[in-house]
Every structure is written in structure tokens, then in C-alpha cells.
VOGU-3710 file (C-alpha; in Angstrom, 3 decimals, decimal comma):
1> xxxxxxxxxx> -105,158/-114,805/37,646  -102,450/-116,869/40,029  -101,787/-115,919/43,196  -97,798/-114,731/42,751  -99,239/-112,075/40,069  -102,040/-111,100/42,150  -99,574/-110,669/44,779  -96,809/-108,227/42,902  -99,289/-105,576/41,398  -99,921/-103,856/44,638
11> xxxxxxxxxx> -96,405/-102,915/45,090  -96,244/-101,764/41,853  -99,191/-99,824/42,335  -97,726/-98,526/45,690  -94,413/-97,294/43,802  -95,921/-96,078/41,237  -98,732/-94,291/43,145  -94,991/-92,303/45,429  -93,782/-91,877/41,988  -96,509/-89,483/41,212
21> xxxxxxxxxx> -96,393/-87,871/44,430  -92,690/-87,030/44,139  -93,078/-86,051/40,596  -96,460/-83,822/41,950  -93,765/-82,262/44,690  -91,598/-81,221/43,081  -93,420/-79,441/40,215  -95,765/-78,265/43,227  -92,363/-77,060/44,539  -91,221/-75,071/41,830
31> xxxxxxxxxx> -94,378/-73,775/41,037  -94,169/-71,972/44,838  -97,457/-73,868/46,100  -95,246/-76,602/48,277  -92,856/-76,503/50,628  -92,729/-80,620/50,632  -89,415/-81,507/48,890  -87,726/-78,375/51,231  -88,688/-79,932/53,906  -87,664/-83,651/53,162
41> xxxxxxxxxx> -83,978/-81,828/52,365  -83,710/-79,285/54,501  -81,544/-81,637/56,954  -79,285/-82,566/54,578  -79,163/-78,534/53,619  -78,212/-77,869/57,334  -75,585/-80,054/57,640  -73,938/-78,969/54,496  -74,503/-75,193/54,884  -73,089/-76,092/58,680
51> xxxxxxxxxx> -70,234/-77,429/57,493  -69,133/-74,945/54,567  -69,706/-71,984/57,358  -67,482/-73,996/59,448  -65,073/-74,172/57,122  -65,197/-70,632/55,165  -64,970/-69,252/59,378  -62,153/-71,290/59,948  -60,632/-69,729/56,634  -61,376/-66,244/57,805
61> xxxxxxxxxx> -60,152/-66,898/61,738  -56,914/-67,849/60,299  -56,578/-65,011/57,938  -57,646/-62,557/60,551  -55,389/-64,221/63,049  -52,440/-63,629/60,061  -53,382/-59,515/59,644  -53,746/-59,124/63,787  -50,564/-60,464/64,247  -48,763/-58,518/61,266
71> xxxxxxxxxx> -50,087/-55,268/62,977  -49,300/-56,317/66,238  -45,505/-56,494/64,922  -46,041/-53,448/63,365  -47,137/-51,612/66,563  -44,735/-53,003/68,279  -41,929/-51,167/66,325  -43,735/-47,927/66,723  -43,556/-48,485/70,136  -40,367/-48,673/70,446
81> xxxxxxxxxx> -39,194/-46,281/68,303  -41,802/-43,344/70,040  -39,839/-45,358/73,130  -36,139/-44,305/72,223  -37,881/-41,178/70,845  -38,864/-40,254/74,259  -35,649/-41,304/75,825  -33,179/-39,181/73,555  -35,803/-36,056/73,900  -35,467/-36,870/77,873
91> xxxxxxxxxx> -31,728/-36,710/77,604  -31,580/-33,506/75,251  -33,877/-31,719/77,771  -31,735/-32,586/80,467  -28,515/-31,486/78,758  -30,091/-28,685/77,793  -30,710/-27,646/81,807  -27,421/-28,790/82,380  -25,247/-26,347/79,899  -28,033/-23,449/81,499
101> xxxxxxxxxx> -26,631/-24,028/84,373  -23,365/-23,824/82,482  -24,074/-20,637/81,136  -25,436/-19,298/84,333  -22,170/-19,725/85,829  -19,756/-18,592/83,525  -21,908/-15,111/83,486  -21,700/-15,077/87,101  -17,797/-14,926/87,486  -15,654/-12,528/86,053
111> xxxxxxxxxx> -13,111/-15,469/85,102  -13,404/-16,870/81,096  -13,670/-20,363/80,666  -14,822/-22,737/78,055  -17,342/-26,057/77,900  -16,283/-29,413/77,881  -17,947/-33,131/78,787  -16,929/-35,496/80,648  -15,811/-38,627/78,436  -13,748/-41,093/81,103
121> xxxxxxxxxx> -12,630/-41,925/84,305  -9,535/-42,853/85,647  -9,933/-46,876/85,992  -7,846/-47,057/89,404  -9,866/-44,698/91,657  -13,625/-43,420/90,382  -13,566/-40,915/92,500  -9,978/-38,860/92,097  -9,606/-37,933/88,331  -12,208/-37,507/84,755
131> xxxxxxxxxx> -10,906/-36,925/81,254  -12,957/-34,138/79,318  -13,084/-33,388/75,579  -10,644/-30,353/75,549  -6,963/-30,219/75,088  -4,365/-27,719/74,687  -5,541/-26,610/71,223  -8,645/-25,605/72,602  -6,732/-23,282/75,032  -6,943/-25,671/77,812
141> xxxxxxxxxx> -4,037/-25,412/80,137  -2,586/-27,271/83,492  -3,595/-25,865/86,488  -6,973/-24,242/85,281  -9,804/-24,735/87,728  -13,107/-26,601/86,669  -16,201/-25,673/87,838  -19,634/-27,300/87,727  -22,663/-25,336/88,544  -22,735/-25,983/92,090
151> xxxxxxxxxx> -18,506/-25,149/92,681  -15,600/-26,184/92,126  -14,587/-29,853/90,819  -10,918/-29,570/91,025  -7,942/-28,588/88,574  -6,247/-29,846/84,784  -3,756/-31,941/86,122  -2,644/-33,031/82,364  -3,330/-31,397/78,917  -3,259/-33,480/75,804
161> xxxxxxxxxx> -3,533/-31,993/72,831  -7,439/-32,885/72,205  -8,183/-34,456/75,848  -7,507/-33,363/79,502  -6,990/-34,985/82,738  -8,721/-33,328/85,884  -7,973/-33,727/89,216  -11,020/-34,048/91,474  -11,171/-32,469/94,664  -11,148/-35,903/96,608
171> xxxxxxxxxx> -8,270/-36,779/94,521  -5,293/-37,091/97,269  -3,229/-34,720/95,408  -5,310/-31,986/95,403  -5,438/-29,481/98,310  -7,086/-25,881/98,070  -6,798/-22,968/100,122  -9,973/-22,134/101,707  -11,913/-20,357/103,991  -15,185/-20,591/105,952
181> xxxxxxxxxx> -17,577/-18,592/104,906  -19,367/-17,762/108,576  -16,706/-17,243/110,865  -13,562/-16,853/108,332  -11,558/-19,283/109,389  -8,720/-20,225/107,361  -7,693/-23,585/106,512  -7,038/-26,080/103,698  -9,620/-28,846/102,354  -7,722/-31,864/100,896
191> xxxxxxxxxx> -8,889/-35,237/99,145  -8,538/-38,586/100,438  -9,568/-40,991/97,242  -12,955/-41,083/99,049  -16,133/-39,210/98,630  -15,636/-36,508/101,343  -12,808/-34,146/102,275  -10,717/-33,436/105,318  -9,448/-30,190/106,570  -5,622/-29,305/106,798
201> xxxxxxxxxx> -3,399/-27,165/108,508  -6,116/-25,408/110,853  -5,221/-22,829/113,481  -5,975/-23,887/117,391  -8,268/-20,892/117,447  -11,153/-22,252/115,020  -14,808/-22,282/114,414  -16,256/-24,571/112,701  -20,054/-26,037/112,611  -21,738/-28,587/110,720
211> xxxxxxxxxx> -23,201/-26,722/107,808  -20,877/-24,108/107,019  -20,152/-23,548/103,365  -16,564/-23,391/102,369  -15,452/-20,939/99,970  -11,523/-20,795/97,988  -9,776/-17,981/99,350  -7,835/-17,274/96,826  -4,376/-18,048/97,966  -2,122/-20,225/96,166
221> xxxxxxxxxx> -2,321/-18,259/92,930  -4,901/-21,037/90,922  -8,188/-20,786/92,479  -9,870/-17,457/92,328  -11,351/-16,335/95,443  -15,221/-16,723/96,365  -15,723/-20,026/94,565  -17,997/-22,270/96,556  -16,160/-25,689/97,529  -18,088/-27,283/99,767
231> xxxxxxxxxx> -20,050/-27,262/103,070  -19,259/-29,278/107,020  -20,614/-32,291/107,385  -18,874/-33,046/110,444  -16,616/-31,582/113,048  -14,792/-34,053/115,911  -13,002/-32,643/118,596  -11,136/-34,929/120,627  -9,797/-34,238/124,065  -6,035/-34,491/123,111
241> xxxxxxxxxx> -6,119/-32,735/119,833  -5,206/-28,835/119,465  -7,586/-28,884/116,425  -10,812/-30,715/115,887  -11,173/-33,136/112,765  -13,265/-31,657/110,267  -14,907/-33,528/107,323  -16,275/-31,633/104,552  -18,983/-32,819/101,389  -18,153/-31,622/98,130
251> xxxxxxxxxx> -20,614/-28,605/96,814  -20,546/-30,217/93,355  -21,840/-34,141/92,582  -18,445/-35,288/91,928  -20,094/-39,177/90,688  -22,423/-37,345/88,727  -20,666/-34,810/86,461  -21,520/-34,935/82,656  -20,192/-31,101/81,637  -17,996/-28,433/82,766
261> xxxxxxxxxx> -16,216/-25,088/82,722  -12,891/-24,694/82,282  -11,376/-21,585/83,303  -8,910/-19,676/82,142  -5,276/-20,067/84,511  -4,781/-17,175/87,004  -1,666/-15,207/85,672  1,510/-16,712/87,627  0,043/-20,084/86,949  2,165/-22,735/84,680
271> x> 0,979/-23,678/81,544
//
């Protein structure tokens, strides 16, 4: 036989001999007895099972991401509406001390009066004059007083038919009749367009201290008498004065008032 066929027939032997091996494998294989073909593909496997996890995980990250951040949004607007929830129960509460307070007052003087909320300020001076929701038609009338809980605020100035100007107790053209509560000295308190009040009109023979309450004294024929006005914050007495300078805080939160009572005029009073 030559040499070049001697030479071929042991590779064909050789490929024929891994021929039958792989064909023994894989029946071995599927008959349960081999784990030889696994093996030879189980990197392969890996890397495709690796990358289809990948990928189905990326798939689910991104659809998870999608749902967390719809009910993120969605919280979010719960929030805020259990927020302004909150916030008009807050204010409702408060109101509702408020108009107690109110109530508490108009059962403690013999004087009628009627609600009403503050709905403006004058734009010139913050301090001297409010408008309130109540007119003439609701029997509003110039020259009735207007009381918070803690005393008087001032006096109708003006009466519109549905809305009513009222004159603060700072406001300059306001002065009341007073006296002090303590020692009963008479004098007048008068505003000043600022935040406190000044004393008018006193007698040389005075006493006045830091602290004393102020009450109307009903003089003047529009505020009734007893009504708390407000109490000495300050008393100067200078060497060439007859009187000393008195300065007096409000009893009543004149920056702060949201409701009122109204009273009814004293009889003699214009309407």
C-alpha cells in the first residue's frame, strides 16, 4: 500500500473513532447515565442564561422603576391634600375659639350687638381704620362701639349699606372718655396713627402707674361704661409739666383682629 494512503487512514480512524464517542454521549446523555455533553455546554449555557437574566432584570428594574414612581406621584397628592386638609381644620378650630370668645362677650354685657369679620384695611394707615362685613341693613349704625374679646376696638365711623368703616382706637380721630380703674382717675385716651395711645386732658392731681387697666367711663353718650380699653405702659413726668405723659397699650390686638361685635348705639347717639 503507498505511503500517502497509509498515511490518511489514521485520521480517519481518529474522526471516526470521536464520532462514536459523541454519538455514545449523547445517547448516554439522554438515557440519564452521562453528564458529558452538559458539561462540554454548560459554558455556553451560562453565558446565555447570564445574559437573558440580565436582560429580563433590566426589563423588570425599569418597569418597577415606572410603578414606584407612579405611586410616588400618587402619594404625593395625598399628601398634600391631608396637607390643606389639616390647614383649613387648623383655621376652623381657631375660628371656632375665636367667635367663643365672641359669644362669651356678648353674654357678658347687657348691651346687644351683632358678629361681623374683618374684610379690609384702610390702605393709608394699617393701624387707624378696618372695614367689616355689616352695613346698615344689618342694623349697623355710626357711632356703635366694637368690641373684641379682650375690649374695645373703637367705633363705626361710616355705614354702607352691606360694609362698615371702623375707627380704631389709635386712629387720631378717636378719643374716649375713660377712667382708671385703681385710683379713678379721670381722663381721656386718644390715638396717634401708631400702635399705642396717649392720655388727654388729665387733672394736676393724678395717679397713674404702669399697669393700670383703663376702663370707658361712660361719658360722652357712645361708650357704655365698664368696658376694658386698655392698660399703662408708661407714665413720664417731667419737671416742668403740671401733668405727667402717659402712654397706654391697647387691651385688644388691634393688628390682629379677624371678628367682632358690634353693638347696638347708646340712645342719644346719631345714626
Amino acid at each position: 500500500m503507498p505511503a500517502a494512503a497509509t498515511a490518511r487512514w489514521p485520521i480517519r480512524d481518529v474522526g471516526f473513532a470521536l464520532a462514536i464517542l459523541a454519538l455514545a454521549g449523547v445517547t448516554s446523555w439522554s438515557s440519564g447515565r452521562s453528564m458529558l455533553l452538559p458539561e462540554l455546554l454548560s459554558p455556553g449555557l451560562r453565558l446565555v442564561q447570564a445574559g437573558y437574566s440580565a436582560v429580563r432584570g433590566g426589563a423588570g428594574y425599569l418597569q418597577d422603576l415606572d410603578r414606584l414612581t407612579r405611586e410616588n406621584h400618587a402619594l404625593g397628592i395625598k399628601v398634600n391634600d391631608l396637607q390643606r386638609e389639616l390647614t383649613r381644620r387648623a383655621e376652623i378650630e381657631s375660628e371656632v375659639v375665636r367667635l367663643r370668645q365672641l359669644v362669651g362677650l356678648a353674654s357678658a354685657i347687657p348691651e346687644k350687638g351683632r358678629f361681623a369679620r374683618i374684610i379690609g384695611r384702610s390702605p393709608d394707615n394699617w393701624h387707624a381704620r378696618v372695614y367689616v362685613d355689616r352695613g346698615r341693613r344689618d342694623g349697623v349704625a355710626e357711632g356703635a362701639v366694637v368690641m373684641a374679646p379682650q375690649g374695645v376696638v373703637g367705633k363705626v365711623m361710616h355705614a354702607g349699606e352691606r360694609v362698615a368703616q371702623v375707627g380704631l382706637l389709635t386712629d387720631p380721630d378717636n378719643e374716649v372718655s375713660c377712667l382708671n380703674q385703681r385710683s379713678r382717675s379721670p381722663g381721656v385716651v386718644a390715638g396717634e396713627g401708631e400702635a399705642t395711645l396717649v392720655m388727654k386732658y388729665l387733672q394736676q392731681q393724678v395717679d397713674f402707674r404702669v399697669g393700670d387697666m383703663l376702663v370707658t367711663s361712660g361719658m360722652g353718650g357712645v361708650y357704655p361704661k365698664g368696658l376694658p380699653l386698655g392698660r399703662v405702659a408708661r407714665v413720664l413726668r417731667h419737671p416742668n409739666a403740671i401733668t405727667p405723659q402717659v402712654t397706654v397699650v391697647p387691651e385688644a390686638d388691634l393688628d390682629r383682629l379677624e371678628e367682632v361685635l358690634i353693638l347696638d348705639p347708646l340712645p342719644g347717639v346719631l345714626k
